[in-house]
Structures are given as structure tokens and as C-alpha cells.
N, CA, C and O atoms as CSV, one atom per row, in Angstrom:
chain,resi,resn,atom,element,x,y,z
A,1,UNK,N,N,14.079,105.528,173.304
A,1,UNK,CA,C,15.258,105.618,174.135
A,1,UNK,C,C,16.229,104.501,173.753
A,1,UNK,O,O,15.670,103.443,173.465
A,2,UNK,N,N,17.824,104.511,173.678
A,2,UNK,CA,C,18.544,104.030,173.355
A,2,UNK,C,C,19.028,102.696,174.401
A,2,UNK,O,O,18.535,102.776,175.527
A,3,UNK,N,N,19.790,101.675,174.194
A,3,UNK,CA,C,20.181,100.775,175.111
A,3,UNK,C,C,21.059,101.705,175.938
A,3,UNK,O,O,21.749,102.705,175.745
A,4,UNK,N,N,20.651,100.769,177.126
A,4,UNK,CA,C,21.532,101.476,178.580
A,4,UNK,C,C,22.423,100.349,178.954
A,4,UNK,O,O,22.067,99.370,179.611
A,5,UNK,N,N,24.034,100.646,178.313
A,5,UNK,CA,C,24.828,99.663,178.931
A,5,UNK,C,C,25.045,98.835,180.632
A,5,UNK,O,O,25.324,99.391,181.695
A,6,UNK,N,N,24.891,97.913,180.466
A,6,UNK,CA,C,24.604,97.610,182.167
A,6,UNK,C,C,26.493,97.127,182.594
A,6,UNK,O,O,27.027,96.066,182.920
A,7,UNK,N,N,27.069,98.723,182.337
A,7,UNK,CA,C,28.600,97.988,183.060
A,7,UNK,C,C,29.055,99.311,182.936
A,7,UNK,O,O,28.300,100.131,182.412
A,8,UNK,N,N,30.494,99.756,183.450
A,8,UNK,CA,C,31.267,100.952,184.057
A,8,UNK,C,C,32.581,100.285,183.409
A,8,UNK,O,O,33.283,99.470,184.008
A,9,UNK,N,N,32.815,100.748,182.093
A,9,UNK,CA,C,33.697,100.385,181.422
A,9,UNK,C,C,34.968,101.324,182.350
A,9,UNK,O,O,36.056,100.765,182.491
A,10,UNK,N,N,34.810,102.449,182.831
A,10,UNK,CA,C,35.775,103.404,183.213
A,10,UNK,C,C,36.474,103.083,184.498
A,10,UNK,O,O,37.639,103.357,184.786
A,11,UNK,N,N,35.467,102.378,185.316
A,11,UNK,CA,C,36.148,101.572,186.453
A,11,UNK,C,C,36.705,100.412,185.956
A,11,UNK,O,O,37.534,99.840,186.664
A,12,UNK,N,N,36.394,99.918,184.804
A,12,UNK,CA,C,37.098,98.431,184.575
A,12,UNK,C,C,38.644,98.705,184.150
A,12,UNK,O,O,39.601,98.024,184.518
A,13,UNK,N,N,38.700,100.120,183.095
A,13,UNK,CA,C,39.707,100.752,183.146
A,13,UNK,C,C,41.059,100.951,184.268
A,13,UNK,O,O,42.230,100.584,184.362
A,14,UNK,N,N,40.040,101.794,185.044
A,14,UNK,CA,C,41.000,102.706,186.505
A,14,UNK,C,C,41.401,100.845,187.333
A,14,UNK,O,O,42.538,100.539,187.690
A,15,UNK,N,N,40.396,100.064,187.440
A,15,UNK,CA,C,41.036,99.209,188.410
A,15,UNK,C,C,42.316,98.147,187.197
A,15,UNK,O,O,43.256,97.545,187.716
A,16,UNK,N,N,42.189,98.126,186.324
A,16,UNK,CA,C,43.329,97.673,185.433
A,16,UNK,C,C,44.608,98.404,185.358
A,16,UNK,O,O,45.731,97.930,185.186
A,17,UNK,N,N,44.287,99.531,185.502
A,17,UNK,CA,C,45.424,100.657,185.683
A,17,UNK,C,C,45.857,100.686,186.787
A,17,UNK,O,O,47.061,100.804,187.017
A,18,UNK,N,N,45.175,100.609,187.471
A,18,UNK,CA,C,45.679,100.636,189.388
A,18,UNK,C,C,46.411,99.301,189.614
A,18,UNK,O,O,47.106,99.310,190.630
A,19,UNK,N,N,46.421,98.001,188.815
A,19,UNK,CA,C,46.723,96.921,189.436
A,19,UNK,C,C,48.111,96.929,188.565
A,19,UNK,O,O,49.076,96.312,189.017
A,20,UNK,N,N,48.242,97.801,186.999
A,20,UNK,CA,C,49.559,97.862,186.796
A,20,UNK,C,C,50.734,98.384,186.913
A,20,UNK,O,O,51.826,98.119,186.411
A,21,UNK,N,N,50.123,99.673,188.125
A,21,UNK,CA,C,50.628,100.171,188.662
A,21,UNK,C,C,51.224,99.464,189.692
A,21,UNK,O,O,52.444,99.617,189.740
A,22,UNK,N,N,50.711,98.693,190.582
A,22,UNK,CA,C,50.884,98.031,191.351
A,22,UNK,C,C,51.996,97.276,190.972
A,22,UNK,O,O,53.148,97.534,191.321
A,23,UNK,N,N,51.663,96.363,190.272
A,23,UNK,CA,C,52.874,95.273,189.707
A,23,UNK,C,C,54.206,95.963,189.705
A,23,UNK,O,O,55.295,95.647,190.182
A,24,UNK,N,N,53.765,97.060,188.986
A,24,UNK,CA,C,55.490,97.846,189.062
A,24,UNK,C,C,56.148,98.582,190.024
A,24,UNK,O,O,57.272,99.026,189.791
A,25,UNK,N,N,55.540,98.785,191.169
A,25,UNK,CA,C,55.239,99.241,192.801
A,25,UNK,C,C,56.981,98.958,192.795
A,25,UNK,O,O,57.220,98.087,191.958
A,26,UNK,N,N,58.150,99.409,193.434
A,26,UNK,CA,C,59.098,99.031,193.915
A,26,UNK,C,C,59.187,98.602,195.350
A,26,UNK,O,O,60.107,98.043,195.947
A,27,UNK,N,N,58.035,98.990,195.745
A,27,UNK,CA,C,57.366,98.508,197.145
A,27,UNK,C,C,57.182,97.009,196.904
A,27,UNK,O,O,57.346,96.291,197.891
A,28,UNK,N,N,56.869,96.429,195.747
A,28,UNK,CA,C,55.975,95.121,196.029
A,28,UNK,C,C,57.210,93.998,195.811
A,28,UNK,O,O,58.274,94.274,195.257
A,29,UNK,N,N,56.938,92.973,196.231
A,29,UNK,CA,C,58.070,91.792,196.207
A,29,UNK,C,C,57.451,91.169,194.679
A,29,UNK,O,O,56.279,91.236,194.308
A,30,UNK,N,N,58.393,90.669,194.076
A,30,UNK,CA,C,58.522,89.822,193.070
A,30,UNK,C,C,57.029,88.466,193.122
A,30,UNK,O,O,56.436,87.988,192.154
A,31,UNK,N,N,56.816,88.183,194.594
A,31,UNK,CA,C,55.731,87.027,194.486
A,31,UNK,C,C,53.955,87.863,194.508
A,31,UNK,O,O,52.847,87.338,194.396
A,32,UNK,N,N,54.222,88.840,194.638
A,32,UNK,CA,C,52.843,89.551,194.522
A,32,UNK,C,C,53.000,90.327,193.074
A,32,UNK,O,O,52.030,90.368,192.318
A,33,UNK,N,N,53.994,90.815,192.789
A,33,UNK,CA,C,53.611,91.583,191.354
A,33,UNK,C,C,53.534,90.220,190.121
A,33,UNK,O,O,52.947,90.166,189.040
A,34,UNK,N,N,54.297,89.336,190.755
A,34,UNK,CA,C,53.516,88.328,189.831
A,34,UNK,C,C,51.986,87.788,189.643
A,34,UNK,O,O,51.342,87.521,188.629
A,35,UNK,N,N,51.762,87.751,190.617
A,35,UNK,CA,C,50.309,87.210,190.789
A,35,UNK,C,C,49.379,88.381,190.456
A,35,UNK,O,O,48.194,88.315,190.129
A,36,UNK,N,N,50.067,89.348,190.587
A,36,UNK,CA,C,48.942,90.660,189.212
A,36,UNK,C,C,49.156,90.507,188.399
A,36,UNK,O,O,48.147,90.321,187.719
A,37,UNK,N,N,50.473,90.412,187.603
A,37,UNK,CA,C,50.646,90.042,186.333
A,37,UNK,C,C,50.173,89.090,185.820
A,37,UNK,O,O,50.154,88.974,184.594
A,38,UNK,N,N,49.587,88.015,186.791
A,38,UNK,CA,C,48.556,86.896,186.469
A,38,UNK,C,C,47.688,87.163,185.838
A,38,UNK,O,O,47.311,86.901,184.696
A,39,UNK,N,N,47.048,88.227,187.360
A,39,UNK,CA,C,45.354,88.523,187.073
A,39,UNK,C,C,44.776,89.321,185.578
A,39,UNK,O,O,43.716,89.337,184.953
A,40,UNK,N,N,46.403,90.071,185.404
A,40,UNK,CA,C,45.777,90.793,184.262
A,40,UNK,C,C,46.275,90.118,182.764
A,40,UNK,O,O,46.260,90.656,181.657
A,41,UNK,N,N,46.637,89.002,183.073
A,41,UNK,CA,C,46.835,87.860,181.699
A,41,UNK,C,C,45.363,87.132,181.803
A,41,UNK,O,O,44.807,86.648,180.817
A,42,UNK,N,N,44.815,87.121,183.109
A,42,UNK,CA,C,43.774,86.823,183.395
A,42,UNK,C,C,42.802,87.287,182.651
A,42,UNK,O,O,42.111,86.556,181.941
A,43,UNK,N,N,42.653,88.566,182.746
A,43,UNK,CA,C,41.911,89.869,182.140
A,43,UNK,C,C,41.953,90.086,180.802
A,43,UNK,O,O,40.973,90.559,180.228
A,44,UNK,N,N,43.043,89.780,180.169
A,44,UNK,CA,C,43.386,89.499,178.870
A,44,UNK,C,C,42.818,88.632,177.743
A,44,UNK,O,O,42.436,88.873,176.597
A,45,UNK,N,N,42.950,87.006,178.863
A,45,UNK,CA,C,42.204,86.057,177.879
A,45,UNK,C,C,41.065,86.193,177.902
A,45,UNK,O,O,40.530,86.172,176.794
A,46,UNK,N,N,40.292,86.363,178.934
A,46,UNK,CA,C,38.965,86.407,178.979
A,46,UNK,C,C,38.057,87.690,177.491
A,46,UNK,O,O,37.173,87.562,176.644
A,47,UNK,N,N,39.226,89.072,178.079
A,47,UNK,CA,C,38.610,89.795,176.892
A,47,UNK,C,C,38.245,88.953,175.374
A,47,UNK,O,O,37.239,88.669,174.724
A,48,UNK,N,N,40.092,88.715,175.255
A,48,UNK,CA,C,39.965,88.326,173.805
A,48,UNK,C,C,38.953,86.920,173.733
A,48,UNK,O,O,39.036,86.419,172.612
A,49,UNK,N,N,38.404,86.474,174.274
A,49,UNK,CA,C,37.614,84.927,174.661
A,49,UNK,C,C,35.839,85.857,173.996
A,49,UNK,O,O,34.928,85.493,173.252
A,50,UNK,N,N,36.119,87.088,174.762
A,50,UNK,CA,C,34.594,87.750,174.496
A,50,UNK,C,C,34.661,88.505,173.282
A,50,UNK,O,O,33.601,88.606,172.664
A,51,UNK,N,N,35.911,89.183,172.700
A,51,UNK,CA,C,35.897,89.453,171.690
A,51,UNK,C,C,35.441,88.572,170.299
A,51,UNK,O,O,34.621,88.840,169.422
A,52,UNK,N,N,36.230,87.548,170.470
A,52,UNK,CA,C,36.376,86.744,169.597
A,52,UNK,C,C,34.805,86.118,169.379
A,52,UNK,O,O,34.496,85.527,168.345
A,53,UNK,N,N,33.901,86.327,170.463
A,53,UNK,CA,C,32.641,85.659,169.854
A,53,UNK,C,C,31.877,86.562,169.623
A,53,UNK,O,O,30.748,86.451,169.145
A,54,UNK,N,N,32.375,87.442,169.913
A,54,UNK,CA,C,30.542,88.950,169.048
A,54,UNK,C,C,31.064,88.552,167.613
A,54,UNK,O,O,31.846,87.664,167.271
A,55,UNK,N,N,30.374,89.499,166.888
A,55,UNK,CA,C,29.800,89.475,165.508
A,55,UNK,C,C,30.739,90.950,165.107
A,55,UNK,O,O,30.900,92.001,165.729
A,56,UNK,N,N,31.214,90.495,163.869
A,56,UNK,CA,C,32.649,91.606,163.363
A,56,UNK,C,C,30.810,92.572,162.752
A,56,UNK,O,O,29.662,92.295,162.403
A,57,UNK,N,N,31.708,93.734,162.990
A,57,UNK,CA,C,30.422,95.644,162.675
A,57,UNK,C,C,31.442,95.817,160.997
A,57,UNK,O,O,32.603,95.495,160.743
A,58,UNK,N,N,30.394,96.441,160.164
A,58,UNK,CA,C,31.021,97.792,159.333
A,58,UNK,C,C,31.421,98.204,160.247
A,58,UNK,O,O,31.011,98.378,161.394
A,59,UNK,N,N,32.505,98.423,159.584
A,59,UNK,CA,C,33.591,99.626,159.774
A,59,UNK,C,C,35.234,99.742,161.045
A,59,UNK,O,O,36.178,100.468,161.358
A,60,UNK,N,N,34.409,98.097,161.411
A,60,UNK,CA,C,34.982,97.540,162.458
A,60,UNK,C,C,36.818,97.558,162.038
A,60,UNK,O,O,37.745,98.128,162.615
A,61,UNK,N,N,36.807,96.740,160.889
A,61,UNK,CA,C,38.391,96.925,160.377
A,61,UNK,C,C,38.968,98.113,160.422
A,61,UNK,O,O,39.934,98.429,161.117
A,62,UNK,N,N,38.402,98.744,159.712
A,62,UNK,CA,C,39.121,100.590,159.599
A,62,UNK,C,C,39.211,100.910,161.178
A,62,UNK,O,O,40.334,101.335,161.452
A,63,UNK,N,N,38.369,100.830,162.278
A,63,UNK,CA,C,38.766,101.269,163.245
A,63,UNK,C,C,39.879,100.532,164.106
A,63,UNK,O,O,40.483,100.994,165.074
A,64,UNK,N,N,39.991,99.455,163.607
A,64,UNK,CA,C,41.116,98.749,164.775
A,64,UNK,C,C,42.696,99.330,164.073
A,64,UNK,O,O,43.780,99.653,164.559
A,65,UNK,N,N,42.149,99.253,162.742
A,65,UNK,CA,C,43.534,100.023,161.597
A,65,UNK,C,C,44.365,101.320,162.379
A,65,UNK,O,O,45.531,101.450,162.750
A,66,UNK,N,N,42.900,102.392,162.442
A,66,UNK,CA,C,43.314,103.610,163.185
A,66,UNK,C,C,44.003,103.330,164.735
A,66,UNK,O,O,45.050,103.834,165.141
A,67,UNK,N,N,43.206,102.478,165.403
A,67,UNK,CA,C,43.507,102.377,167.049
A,67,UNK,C,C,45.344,101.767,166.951
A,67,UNK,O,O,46.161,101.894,167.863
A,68,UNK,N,N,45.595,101.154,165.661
A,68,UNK,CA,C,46.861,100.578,165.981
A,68,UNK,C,C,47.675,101.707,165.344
A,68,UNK,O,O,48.866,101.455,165.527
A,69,UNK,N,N,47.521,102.782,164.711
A,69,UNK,CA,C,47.996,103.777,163.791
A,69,UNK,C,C,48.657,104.602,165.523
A,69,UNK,O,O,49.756,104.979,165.932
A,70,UNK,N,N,47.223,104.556,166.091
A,70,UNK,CA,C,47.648,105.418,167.649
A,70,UNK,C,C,48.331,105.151,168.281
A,70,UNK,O,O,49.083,105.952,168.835
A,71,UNK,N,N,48.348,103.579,168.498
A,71,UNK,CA,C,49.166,103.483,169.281
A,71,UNK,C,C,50.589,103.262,168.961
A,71,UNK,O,O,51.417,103.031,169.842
A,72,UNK,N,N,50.881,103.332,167.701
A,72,UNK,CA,C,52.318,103.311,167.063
A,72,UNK,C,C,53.147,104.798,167.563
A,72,UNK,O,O,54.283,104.900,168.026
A,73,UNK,N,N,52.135,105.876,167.285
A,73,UNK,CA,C,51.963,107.034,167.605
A,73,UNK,C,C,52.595,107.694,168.893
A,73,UNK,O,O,53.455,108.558,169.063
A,74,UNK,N,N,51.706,106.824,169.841
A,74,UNK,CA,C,51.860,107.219,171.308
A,74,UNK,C,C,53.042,106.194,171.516
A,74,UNK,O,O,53.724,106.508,172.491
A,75,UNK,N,N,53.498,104.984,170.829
A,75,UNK,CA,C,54.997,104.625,171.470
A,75,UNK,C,C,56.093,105.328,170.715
A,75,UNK,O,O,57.009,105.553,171.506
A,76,UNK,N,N,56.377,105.772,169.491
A,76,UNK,CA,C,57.127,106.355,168.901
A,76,UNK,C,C,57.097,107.845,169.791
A,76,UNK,O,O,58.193,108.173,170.246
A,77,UNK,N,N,56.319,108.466,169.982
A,77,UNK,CA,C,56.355,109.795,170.952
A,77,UNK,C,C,56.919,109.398,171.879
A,77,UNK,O,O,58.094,109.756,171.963
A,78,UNK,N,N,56.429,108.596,172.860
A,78,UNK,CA,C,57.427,108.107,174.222
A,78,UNK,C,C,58.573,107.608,174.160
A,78,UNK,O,O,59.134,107.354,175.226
A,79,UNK,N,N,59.173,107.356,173.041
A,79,UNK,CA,C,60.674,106.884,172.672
A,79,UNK,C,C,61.414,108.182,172.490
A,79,UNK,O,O,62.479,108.486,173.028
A,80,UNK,N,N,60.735,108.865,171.698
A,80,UNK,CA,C,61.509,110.315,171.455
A,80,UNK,C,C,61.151,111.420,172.485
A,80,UNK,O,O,61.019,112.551,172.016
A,81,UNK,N,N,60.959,111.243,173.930
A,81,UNK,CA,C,60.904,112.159,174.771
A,81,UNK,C,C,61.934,111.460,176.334
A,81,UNK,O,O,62.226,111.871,177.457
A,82,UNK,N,N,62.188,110.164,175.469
A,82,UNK,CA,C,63.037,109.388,176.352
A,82,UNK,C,C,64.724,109.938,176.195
A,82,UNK,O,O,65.611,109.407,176.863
């Protein structure tokens, strides 16, 4: 049997998404969407803090190549539907 990740990457997702939603809330005052915009600079360093110490995989380059290919992708599409 294979390793069983012990975490819910998909909620770590949805609640990152929910809080940038938030920030941009026209409901919210300027002193609270800041302090999300904190949390998720917060969220930020820490990743890259955990990134930065695993151990680089084969094949690891080619995939970050593609992931930035996408997302060039998905902002050039959202410019031209603007």
C-alpha cells in the first residue's frame, strides 16, 4: 500500500480562495482586507520556506516549465475576453 498523505491540500486551497475573495469583498474596509492580504503573504513565505528545503525530483524542472507555460495561458486568455 502506498503513502497516505496526512493533509487536505483541497481545503488548503478553498480556504486560500475564500480569504481572496474576501480581501476583494467591496463589503470589507481597507483595515481588514489588509490584514488578509497579510495572512496570505503569510501563506506565501512559509510555502516558499517549505519549498525551498525538500529535495529538487526528475522531472521537477520540466514541470514547473509547463505550470508557468499555463499560466501565461490562462492570463493571456483573460486579457482577451476582457
Amino acid at each position: 500500500m502506498g503513502y497516505k498523505y496526512n493533509y487536505n491540500i483541497t481545503s488548503a486551497i478553498l480556504e486560500v480562495n475564500k480569504a481572496s475573495r474576501e480581501c476583494c469583498s467591496p463589503g470589507v474596509d481597507g483595515f481588514i482586507a489588509f490584514g488578509i492580504k497579510q495572512d496570505l503573504y503569510s501563506l506565501k513565505f512559509i510555502l516558499e520556506d517549505a519549498i525551498r528545503r525538500c529535495p529538487t525530483f526528475t522531472g521537477e524542472a520540466e514541470w514547473l516549465r509547463e505550470q508557468e507555460k499555463q499560466k501565461v495561458m490562462r492570463i493571456l486568455k483573460s486579457e482577451n475576453t476582457n
